[in-house]
C-alpha positions in Angstrom: -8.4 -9.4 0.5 -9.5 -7.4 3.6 -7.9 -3.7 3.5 -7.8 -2.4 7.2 -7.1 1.8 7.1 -5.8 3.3 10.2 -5.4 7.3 10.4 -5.1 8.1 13.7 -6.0 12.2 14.3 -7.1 12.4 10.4 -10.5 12.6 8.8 -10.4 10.1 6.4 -12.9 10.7 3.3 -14.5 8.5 1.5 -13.5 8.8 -2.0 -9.9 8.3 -0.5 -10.7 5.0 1.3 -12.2 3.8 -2.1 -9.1 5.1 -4.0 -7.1 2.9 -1.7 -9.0 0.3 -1.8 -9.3 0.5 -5.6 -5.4 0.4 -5.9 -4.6 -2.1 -3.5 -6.9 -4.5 -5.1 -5.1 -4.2 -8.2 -2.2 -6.3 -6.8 -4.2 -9.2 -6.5 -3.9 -9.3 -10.6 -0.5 -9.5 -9.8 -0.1 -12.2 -6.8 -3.5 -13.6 -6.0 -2.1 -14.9 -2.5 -2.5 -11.8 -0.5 -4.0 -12.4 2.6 -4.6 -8.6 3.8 -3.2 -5.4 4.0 -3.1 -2.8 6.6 -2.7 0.7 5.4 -1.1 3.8 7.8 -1.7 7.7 6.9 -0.2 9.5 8.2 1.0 13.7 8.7 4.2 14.8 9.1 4.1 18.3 11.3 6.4 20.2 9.1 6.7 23.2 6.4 7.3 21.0 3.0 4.7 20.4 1.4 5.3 16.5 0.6 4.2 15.6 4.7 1.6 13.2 3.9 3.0 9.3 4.9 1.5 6.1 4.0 2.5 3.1 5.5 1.4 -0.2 3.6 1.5 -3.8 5.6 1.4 -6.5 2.7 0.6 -9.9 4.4 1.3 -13.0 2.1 2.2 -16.6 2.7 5.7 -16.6 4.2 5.8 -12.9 5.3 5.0 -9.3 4.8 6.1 -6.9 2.4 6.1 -3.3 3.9 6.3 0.0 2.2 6.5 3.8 3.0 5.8 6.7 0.7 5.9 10.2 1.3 4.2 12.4 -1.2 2.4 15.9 -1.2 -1.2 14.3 -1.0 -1.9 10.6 0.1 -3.4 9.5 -3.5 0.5 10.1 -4.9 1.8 8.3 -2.2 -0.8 5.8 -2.6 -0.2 5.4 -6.4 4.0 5.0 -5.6 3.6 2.6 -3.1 1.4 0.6 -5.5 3.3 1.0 -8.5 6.7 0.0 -5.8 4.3 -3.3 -4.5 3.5 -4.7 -7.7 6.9 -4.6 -8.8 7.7 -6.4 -5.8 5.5 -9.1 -6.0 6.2 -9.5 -9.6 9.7 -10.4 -8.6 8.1 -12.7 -6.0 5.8 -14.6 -7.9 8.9 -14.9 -10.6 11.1 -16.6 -7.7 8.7 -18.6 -6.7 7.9 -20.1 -10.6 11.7 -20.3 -10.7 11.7 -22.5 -7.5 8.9 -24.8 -8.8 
């Protein structure tokens, strides 16, 4: 699956883009169908401290699943939105073996 990261005005580090790409690989143990996933940081420009956004694009056959976390740092939001993907592409790949 090819994981495209887009943080426009942000330095992106390293060990983050592997962390995402470690947890968004993940979901291919789950539903093996992906065909990629495009991933949005962003910063929200205000006092609270949960203001970091990430945007995940999930394409698969048929569609795209799309999620948006807000946490205080982007490795929760990260870890939610993977946790919320996987759930949904349980349900998925359930629906699909029920169609079959």
């Amino acid at each position: 699956m090819k994981i495209t990261i887009q943080a426009p005005d942000i330095n992106v580090s390293q060990s983050l883009v592997n962390f995402i790409n470690r947890k968004l690989d993940k979901l291919h143990l789950v539903y093996d169908k992906i065909i990629r996933s495009e991933v949005f940081l962003k910063v929200n420009n205000t006092s609270e401290k949960e203001n970091k956004i990430v945007e995940v694009l999930l394409h698969i056959p048929g569609g795209q699943l799309v999620i948006k976390k807000e946490a205080a740092t982007f490795e929760a939001a990260i870890d939610h939105g993977a946790h919320s993907l996987r759930r949904r592409l349980k349900r998925k790949k359930e629906k699909q073996r029920a169609r079959d």
